[in-house]
C-alpha positions in Angstrom: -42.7 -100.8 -179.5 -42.0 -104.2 -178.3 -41.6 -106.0 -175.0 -40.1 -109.1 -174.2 -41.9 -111.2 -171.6 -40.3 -114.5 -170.8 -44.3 -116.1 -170.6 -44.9 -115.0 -174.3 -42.0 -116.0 -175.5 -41.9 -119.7 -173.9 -45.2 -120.3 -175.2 -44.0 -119.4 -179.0 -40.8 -121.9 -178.6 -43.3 -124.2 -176.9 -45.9 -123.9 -179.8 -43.4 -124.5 -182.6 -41.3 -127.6 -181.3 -45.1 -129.0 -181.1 -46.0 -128.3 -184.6 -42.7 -129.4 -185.9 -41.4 -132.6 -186.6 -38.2 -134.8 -186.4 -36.6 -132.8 -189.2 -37.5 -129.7 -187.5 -35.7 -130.5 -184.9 -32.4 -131.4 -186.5 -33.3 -127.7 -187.8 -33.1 -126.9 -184.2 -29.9 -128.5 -183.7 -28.3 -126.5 -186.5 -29.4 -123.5 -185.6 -28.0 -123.9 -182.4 -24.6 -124.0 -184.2 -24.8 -120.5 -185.6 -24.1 -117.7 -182.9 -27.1 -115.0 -183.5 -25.8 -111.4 -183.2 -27.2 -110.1 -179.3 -30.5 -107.7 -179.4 -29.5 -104.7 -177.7 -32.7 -104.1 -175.0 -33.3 -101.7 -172.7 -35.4 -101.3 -168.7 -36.2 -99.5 -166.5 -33.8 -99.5 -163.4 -36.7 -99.0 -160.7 -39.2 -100.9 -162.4 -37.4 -103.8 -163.9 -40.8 -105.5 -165.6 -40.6 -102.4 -168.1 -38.1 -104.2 -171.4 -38.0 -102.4 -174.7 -35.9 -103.1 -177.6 -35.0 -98.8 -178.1 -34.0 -96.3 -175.9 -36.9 -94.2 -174.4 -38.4 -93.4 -171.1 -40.6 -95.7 -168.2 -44.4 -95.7 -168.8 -44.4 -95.8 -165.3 -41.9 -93.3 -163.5 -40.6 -91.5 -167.0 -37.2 -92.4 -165.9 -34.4 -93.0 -168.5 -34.3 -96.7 -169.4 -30.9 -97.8 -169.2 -29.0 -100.5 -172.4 -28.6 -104.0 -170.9 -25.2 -104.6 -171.5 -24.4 -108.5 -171.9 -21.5 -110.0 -170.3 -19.0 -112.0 -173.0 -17.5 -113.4 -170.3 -19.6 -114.7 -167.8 -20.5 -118.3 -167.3 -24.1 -119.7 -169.5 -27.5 -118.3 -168.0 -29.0 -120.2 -165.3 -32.4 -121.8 -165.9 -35.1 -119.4 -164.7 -36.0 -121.9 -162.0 -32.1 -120.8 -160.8 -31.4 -117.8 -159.7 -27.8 -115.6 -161.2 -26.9 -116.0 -157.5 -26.7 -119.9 -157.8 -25.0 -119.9 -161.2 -22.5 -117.7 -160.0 -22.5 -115.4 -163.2 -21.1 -112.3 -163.2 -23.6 -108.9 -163.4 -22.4 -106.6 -165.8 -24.1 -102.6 -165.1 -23.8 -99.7 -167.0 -21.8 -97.1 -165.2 -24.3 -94.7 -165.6 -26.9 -96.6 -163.8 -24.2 -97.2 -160.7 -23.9 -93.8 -159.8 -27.6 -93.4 -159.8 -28.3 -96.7 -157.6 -25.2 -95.6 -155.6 -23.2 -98.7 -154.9 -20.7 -98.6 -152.1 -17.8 -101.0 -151.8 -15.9 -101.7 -148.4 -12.4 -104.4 -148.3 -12.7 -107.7 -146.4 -10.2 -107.6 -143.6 -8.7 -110.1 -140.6 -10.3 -109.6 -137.5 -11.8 -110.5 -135.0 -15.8 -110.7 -133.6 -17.2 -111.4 -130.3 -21.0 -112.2 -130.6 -23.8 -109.6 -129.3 -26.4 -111.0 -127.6 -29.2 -108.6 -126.2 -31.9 -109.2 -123.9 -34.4 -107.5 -121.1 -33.0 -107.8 -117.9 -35.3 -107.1 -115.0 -34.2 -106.1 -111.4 -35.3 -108.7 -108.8 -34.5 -109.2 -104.9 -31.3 -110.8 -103.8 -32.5 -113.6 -101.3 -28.9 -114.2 -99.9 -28.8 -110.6 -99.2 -31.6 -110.5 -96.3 -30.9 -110.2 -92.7 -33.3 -111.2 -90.2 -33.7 -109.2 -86.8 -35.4 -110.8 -84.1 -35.0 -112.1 -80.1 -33.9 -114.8 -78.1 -35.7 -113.8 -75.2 -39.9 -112.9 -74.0 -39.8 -109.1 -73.6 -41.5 -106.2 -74.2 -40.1 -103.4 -76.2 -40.1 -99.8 -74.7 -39.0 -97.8 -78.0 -38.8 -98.5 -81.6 -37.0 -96.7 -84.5 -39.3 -94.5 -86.7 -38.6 -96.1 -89.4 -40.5 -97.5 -92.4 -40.6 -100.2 -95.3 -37.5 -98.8 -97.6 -35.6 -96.9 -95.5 -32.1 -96.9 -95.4 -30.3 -98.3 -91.9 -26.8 -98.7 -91.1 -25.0 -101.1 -89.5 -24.9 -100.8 -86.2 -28.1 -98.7 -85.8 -30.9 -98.7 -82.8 -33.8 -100.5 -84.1 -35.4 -100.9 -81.0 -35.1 -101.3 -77.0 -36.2 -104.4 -75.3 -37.2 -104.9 -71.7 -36.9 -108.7 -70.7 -37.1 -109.9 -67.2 -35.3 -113.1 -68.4 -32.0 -110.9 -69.7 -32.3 -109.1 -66.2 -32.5 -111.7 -63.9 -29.5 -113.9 -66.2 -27.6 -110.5 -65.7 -27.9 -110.9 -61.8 -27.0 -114.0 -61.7 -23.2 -113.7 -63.8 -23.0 -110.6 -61.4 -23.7 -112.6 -58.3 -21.2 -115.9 -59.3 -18.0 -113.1 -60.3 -18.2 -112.0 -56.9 -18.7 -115.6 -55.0 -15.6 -116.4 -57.0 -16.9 -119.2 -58.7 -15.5 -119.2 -62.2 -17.7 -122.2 -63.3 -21.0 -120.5 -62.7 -19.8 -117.3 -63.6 -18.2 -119.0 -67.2 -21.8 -120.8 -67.1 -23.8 -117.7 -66.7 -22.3 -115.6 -69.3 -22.6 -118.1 -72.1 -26.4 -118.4 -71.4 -26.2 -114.3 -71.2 -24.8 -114.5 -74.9 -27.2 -117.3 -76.0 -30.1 -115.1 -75.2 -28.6 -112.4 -77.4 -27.4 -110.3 -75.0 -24.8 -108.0 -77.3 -21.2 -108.4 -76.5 -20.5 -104.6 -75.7 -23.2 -104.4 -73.2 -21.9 -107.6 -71.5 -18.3 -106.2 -71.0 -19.9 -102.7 -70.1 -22.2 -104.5 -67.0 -19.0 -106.7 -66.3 -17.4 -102.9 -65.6 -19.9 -101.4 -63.6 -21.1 -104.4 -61.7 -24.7 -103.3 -62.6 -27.4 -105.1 -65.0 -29.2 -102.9 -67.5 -32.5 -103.1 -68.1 -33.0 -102.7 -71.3 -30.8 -103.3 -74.2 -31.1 -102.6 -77.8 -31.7 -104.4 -81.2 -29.4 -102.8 -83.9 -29.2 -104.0 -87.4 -26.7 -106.3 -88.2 -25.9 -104.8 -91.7 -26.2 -101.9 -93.9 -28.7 -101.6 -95.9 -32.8 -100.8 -96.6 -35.7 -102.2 -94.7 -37.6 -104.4 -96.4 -40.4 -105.4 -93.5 -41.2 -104.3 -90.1 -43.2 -106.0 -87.3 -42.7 -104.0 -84.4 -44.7 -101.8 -82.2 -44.0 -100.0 -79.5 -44.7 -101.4 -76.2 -45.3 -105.0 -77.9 -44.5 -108.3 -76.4 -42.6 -110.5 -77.8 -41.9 -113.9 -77.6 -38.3 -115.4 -78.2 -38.3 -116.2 -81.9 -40.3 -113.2 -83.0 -38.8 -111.2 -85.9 -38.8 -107.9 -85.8 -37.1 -106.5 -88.7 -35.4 -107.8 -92.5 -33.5 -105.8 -93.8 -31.3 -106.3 -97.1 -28.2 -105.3 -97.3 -26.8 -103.6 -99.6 -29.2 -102.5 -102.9 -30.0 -106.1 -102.7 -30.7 -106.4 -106.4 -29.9 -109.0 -109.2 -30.7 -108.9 -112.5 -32.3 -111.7 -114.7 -32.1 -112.1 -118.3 -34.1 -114.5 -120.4 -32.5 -115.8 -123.2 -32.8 -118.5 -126.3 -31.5 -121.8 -124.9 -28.8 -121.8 -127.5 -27.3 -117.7 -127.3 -27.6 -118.7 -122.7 -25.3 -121.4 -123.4 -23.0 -119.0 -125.1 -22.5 -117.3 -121.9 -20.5 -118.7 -118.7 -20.0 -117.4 -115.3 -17.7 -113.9 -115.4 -19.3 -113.1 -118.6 -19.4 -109.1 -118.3 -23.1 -107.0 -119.5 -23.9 -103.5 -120.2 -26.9 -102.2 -118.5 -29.0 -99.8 -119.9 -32.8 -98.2 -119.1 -34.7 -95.5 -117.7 -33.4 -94.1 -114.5 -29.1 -94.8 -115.2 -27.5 -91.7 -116.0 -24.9 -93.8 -117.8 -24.2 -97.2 -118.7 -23.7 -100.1 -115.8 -21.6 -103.4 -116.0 -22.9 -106.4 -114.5 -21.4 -110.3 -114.3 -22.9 -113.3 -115.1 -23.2 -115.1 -111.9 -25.6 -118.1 -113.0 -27.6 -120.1 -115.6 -30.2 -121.6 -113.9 -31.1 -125.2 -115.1 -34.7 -124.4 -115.5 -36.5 -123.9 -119.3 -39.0 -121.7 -119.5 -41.8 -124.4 -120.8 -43.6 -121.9 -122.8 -40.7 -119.5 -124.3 -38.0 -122.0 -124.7 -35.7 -119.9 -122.8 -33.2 -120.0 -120.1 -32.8 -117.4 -117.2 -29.3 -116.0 -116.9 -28.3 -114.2 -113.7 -26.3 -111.0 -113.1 -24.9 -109.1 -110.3 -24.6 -105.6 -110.6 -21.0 -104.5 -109.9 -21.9 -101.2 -108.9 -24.7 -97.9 -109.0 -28.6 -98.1 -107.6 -30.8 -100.4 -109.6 -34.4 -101.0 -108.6 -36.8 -104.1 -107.8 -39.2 -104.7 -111.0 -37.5 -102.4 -112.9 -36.4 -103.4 -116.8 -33.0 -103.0 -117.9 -31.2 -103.8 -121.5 -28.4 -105.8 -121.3 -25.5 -106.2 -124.0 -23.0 -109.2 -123.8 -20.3 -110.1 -125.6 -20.4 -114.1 -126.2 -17.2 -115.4 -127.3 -15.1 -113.9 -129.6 -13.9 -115.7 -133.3 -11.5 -114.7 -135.6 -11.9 -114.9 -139.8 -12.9 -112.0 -142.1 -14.8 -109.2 -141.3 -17.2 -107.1 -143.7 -19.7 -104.7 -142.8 -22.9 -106.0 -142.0 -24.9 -104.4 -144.6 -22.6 -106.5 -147.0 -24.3 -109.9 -146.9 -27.7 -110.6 -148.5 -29.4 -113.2 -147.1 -31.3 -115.4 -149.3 -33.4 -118.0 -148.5 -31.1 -120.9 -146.7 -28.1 -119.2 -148.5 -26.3 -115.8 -147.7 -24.6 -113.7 -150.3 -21.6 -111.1 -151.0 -21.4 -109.5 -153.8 -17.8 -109.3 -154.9 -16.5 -106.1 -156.3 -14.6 -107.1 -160.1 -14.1 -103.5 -161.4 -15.4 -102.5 -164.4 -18.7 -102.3 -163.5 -18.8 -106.5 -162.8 -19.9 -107.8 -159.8 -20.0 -111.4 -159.1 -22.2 -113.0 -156.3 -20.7 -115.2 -153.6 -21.9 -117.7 -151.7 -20.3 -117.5 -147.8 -20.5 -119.1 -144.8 -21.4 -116.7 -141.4 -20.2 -116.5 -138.0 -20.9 -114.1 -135.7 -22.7 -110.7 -135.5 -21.5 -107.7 -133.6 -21.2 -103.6 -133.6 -22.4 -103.6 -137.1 -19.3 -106.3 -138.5 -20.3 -109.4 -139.7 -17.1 -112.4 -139.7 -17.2 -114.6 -142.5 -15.9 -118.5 -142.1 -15.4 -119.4 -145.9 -15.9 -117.7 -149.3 -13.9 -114.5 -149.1 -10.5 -113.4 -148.7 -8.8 -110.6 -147.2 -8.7 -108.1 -149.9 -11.5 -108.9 -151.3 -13.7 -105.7 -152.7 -17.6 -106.1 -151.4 -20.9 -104.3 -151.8 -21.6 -102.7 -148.9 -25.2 -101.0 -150.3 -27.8 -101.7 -153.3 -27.4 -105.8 -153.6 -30.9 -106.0 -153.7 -30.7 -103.8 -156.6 -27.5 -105.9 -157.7 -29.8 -109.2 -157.5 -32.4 -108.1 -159.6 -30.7 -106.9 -162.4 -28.7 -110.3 -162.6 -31.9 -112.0 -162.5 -33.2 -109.5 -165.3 -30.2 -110.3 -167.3 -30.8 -114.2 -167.0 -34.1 -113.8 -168.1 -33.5 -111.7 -170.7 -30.5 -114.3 -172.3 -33.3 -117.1 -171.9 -35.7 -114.3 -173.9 -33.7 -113.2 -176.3 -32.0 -117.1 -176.8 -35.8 -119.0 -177.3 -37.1 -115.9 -179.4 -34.0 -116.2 -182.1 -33.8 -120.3 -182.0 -37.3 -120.9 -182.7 -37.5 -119.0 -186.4 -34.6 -121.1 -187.4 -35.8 -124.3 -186.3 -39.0 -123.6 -188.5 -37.0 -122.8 -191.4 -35.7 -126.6 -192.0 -39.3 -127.2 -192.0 -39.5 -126.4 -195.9 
């Protein structure tokens, strides 16, 4: 049994050129005139490394080896510093040894991709969304809500009742200029009533009964959760004091670091797709901001969503999905393209158990369809599955030529030697 390995074999073509002289290599020359019949050599189709010049079985797996069958038509071998890839020569393969790699074949077609970009989005506070509650007035405050960091509150609702002697004695004073009749004092007392905070329906309901309260409450001016409390009862507090923040609404956006190049994809309307632990289904958010800040260390740029509706939480991590801007071209299946270094491939679909690489140029990636800018048309038969298998037996059949094409050339250059 023999095997062919390109190393041997380059050293015997190597070894004879050097013992040779200029004759020999007109002998060279000549023989290069004369087409040698093709060996016929078999391998092994899962490990490639096995070459024998009969049928028989793998040392390694006992698998079949399968006949290398040389293409006529394809273009001259590459140089083994090439791949088949680069040369663009068609890979012949036995049909029996398709059906056992399984090769799959899918048609390029016109469409249309929109990029997917994915990224961790994490729930923080909304600062524009806060409400402060606090006074205008020294008072003391007789009740206070039971209520607690987190709660919910509604609009509208008692937080608290204050007692201040300056609210009471401004009270008496509007009273007393309404029924002097003088409409400047009493215009003049009621705006400083309403500077001090005094709410607008207990102002027309003391302007009814002729009667100052003496207490009034502090409701919250939105609806929302509490997010801090500093009141006790029976407290003073001086005018300026807050009381209560609350935040209306959830109060929560989302942020979304990204690469500086996939953030400047995005611009403002852009719509997500939430996902993460605690969302019975899917959420949709907007893109409401890139900020102009770059993340020193990562390289990356925060993008800002609002939540357009459902319960998300502070701290909390989310997945979010955009879709960047879409392109149009020809679309094959992801799985199609082989990358390969700097270059990325398609294996075109020739029938007849040919298959001839491709070199394309990509644009985006999304929902498992890849669009391609330039080397393929619509119509086009790919490989959707075993390119890497594909690859290697084009390489295989490279070397082999190069084999098979040193081993035959160097016993007729030595003839002319005699």
């Amino acid at each position: 049994m023999r095997t062919y390995i390109l190393l041997l074999t380059g050293i015997v073509v190597l070894a004879g050129c050097e013992k040779g002289s200029a004759p020999a290599h007109a002998g060279h020359a000549d023989s290069a005139k004369v087409a040698a019949p093709a060996k016929k050599a078999w391998h092994c189709p899962m490990h490639p490394q096995i070459v024998q010049d009969h049928a028989g079985s793998c040392p390694i797996c006992g698998m079949d080896l399968v006949e290398i069958v040389a293409d006529a038509t394809s273009h001259p071998a590459p140089s083994m510093t090439d791949s088949v890839m680069a040369a663009g020569k068609a890979v012949k393969v036995d049909p029996a040894l398709l059906q056992k790699i399984g090769v799959r074949t899918a048609m390029v077609e016109a469409g249309t991709v929109g990029r997917e970009i994915r990224a961790d989005a994490e729930g923080v506070a909304d600062e524009a969304a806060e409400a402060s509650v606090s006074v205008r007035a020294m008072g003391y405050l007789e009740t206070v809500a039971s209520l607690r960091s987190g709660d919910r509150v509604k609009a509208g609702q008692i937080l608290a009742n204050i007692f201040s002697p300056e609210l009471v004695a401004a009270q008496g004073d509007w009273l007393a200029a309404r029924r002097s009749g003088d409409s400047l004092s009493a215009r003049a007392s009621r705006e400083r009533l309403v500077t001090l905070g005094f709410p607008a329906a207990s102002l027309e309901s003391v302007g009814r009964s002729g009667t100052a309260v003496r207490t009034i409450a502090l409701t919250s001016p939105v609806s929302g959760w509490l997010k801090g409390r500093a009141a006790v009862r029976g407290q003073a507090v001086m005018a300026g004091a807050e009381l209560f923040r609350i935040v209306e609404g959830n109060g929560v956006l989302l942020e979304a670091r990204l690469p500086v190049a996939e953030a400047a994809l995005l611009k403002m309307g852009d719509v997500a797709e939430l996902t993460g632990a605690g969302l019975e289904k899917p959420l949709t958010a907007r893109v409401v901001a890139t900020l102009p800040l770059v993340d020193r260390a990562s390289r990356s740029a925060t993008v800002r969503l609002s939540p357009t509706k459902g319960e998300l939480r502070i701290g909390a991590l989310y997945q979010a999905r955009f879709q960047a801007k879409a392109a149009t071209g020809f679309v094959v299946p992801q799985d199609a393209v082989l990358h390969s270094g700097k270059r990325d491939i398609l294996f075109l679909a020739l029938g007849d158990g040919r298959f001839q690489p491709a070199e394309v140029k990509l644009g985006a990636t999304a929902s498992g369809k890849t669009l391609v800018l330039s080397g393929v048309e619509a119509g086009d038969e790919v490989v959707v599955s075993a390119q890497f298998l594909l690859d290697g037996e084009g390489r295989l059949q490279s070397a082999l030529d190069q084999m098979t094409a040193g081993a035959e050339a160097a016993p007729a250059g030595h003839g002319s030697h005699k």
